[in-house]
C-alpha positions as CSV (number, residue, x, y, z in Angstrom):
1,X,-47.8,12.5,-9.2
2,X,-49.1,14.3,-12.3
3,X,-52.5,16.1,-12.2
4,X,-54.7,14.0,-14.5
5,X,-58.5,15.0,-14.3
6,X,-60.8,11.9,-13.7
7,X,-64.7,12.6,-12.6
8,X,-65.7,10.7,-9.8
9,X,-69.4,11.3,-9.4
10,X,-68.7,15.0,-9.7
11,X,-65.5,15.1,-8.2
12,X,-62.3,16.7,-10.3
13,X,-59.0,16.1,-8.3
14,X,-55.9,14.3,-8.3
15,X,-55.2,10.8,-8.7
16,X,-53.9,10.0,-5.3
17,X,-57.1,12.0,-4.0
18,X,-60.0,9.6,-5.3
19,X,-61.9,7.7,-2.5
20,X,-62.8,4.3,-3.8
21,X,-62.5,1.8,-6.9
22,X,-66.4,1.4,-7.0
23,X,-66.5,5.7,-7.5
24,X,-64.5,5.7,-10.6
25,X,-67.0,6.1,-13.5
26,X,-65.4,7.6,-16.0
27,X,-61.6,8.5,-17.1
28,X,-61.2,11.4,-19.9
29,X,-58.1,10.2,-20.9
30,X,-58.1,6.5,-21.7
31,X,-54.6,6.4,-22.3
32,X,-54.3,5.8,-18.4
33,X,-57.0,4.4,-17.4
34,X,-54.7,1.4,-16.5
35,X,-53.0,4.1,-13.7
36,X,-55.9,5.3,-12.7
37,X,-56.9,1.6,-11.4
38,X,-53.9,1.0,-10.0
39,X,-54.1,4.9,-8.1
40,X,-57.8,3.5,-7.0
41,X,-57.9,0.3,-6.3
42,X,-53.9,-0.4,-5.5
43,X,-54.2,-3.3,-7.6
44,X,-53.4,-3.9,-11.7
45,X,-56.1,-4.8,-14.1
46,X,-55.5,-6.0,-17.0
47,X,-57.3,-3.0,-20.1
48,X,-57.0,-3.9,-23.1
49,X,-56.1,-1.4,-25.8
50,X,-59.2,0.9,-28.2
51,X,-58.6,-0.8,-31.3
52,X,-61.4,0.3,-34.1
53,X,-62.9,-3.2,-35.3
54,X,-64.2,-0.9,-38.6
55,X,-61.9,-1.9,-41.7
56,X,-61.6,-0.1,-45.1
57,X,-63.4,-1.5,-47.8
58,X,-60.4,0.1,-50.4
59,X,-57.6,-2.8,-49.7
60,X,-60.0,-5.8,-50.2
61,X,-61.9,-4.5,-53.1
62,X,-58.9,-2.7,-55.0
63,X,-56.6,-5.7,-55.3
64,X,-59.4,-8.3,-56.9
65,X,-60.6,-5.2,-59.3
66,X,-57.5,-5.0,-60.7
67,X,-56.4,-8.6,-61.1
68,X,-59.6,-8.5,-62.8
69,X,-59.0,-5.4,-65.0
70,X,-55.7,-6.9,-66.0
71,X,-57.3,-9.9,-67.0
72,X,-60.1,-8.3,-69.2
73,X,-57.4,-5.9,-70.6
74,X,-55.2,-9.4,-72.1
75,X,-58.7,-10.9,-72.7
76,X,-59.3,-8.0,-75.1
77,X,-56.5,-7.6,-76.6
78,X,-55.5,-11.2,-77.5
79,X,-58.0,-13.4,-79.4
80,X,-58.3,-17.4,-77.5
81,X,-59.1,-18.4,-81.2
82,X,-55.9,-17.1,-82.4
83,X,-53.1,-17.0,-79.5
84,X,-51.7,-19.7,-78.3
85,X,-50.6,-19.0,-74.8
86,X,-54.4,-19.6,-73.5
87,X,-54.8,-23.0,-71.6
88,X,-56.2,-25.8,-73.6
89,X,-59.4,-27.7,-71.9
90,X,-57.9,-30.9,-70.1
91,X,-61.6,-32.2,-70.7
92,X,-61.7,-32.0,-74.4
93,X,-58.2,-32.7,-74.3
94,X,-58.5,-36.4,-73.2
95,X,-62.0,-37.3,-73.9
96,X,-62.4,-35.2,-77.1
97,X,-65.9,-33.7,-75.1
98,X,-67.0,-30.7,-74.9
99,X,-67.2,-29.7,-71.6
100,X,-69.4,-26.6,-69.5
101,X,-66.3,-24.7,-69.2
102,X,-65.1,-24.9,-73.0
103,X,-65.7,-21.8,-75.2
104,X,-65.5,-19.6,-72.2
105,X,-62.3,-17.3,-73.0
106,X,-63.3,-17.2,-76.5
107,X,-66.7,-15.7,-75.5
108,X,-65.8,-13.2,-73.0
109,X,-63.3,-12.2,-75.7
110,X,-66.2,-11.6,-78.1
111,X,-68.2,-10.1,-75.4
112,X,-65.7,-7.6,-74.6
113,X,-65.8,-6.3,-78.1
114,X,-69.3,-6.1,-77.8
115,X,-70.2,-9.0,-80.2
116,X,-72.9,-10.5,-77.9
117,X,-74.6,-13.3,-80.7
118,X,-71.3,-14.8,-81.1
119,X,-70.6,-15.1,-77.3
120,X,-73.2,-16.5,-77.0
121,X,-72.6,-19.1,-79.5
122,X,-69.1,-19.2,-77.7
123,X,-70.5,-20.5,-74.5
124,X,-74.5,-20.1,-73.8
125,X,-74.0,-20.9,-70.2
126,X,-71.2,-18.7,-68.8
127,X,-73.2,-15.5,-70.5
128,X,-76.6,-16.7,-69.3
129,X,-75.6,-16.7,-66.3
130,X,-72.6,-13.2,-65.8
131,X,-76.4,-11.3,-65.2
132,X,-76.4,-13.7,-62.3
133,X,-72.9,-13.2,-60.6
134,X,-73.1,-9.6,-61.5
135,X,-75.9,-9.1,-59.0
136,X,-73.9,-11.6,-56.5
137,X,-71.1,-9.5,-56.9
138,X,-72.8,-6.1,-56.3
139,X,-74.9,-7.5,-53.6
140,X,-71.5,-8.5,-51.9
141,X,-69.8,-5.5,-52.3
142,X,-72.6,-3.2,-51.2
143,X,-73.2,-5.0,-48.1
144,X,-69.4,-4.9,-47.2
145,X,-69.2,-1.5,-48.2
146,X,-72.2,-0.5,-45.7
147,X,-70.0,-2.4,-42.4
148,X,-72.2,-5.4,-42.6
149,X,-71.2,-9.0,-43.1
150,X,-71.3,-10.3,-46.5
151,X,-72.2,-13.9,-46.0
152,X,-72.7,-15.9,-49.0
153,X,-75.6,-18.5,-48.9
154,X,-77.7,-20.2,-50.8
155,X,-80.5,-22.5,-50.1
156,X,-79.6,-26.0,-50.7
157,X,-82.0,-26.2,-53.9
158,X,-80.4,-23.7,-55.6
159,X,-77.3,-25.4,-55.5
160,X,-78.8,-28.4,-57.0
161,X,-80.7,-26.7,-59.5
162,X,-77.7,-25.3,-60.6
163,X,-75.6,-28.3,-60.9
164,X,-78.9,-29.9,-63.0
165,X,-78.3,-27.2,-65.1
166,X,-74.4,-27.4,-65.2
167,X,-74.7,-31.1,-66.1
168,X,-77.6,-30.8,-68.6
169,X,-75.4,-27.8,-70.9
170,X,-72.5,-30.3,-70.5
171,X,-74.6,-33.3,-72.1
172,X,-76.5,-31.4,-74.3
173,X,-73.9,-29.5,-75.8
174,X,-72.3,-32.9,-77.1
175,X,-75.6,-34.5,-79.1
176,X,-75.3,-33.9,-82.6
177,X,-79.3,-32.1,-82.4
178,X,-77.7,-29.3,-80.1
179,X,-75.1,-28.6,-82.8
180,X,-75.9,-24.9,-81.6
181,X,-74.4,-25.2,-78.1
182,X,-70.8,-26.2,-79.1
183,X,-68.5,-23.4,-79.4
């Protein structure tokens, strides 16, 4: 048998030389620790591998940053107003309204070019509210970038203050008096 050190209460020796299972307190090299129970004890138990449960925050925060990149980049560079391969709102398509949604791409692309009156003009809603999912987003990433869990929750009210909102922009953005919603 091999000379592999294990400290039992003090004692450094060889495998075969260890007293008891109940001595064994600690193995130096964990590699064979599974021997070493089976030297001890004459019996196999099951050890399950070290595995590290800490993950890298690079591959889950990489991928999305540059979907997004690529996005802005075509956003930027290709006016919704004036290029045709942008989807057309299904909404407005069928019911001829406007819906929350509708002026979006043509207001990021103003955005983006730093033209901030005429986003807003675009779509009111969607930059009212990027302050909003910019702090979401950092909050997120910071807490998964410190180890801890990055739940998203919000209180139930929230939600349905937000969906009052959603709903009001919709209808109010189709009355003639709100002329200044409509992209």
């Amino acid at each position: 048998m091999s000379e592999r050190v294990t400290t039992l209460h003090g004692y450094k020796g060889y495998m075969g030389a260890m007293p008891s299972c109940n001595d064994v307190t600690d193995v130096t090299d964990v590699t064979h620790l599974a021997e070493a129970t089976v030297a001890v004890c004459g019996e196999s138990r099951a050890v399950p591998p070290l595995i590290s449960t800490k993950r890298s925050a690079a591959p889950w925060l990489l991928l999305p940053l540059a979907a997004i990149a690529c996005a802005l980049a075509l956003l930027f560079a290709f006016n919704p107003a004036e290029s045709a391969f942008y989807p057309t709102c299904t909404f407005y398509w069928t019911t001829g309204l406007l819906c929350p949604g509708c002026g979006s791409l043509r207001a990021m692309h103003q955005l983006l070019h730093g033209h901030i009156a005429p986003a807003f003009r675009c779509n009111a809603l969607l930059i009212s509210g990027l302050p909003v999912a910019g702090w979401f987003a950092v909050r997120f990433a910071v807490r998964r970038l410190r180890g801890d869990n990055p739940r998203f929750t919000l209180p139930a009210h929230w939600m349905w203050m937000g969906l009052v909102i959603l709903v009001a922009f919709a209808i109010l953005r189709n009355l003639s008096g709100f002329r200044w919603l409509t992209p």
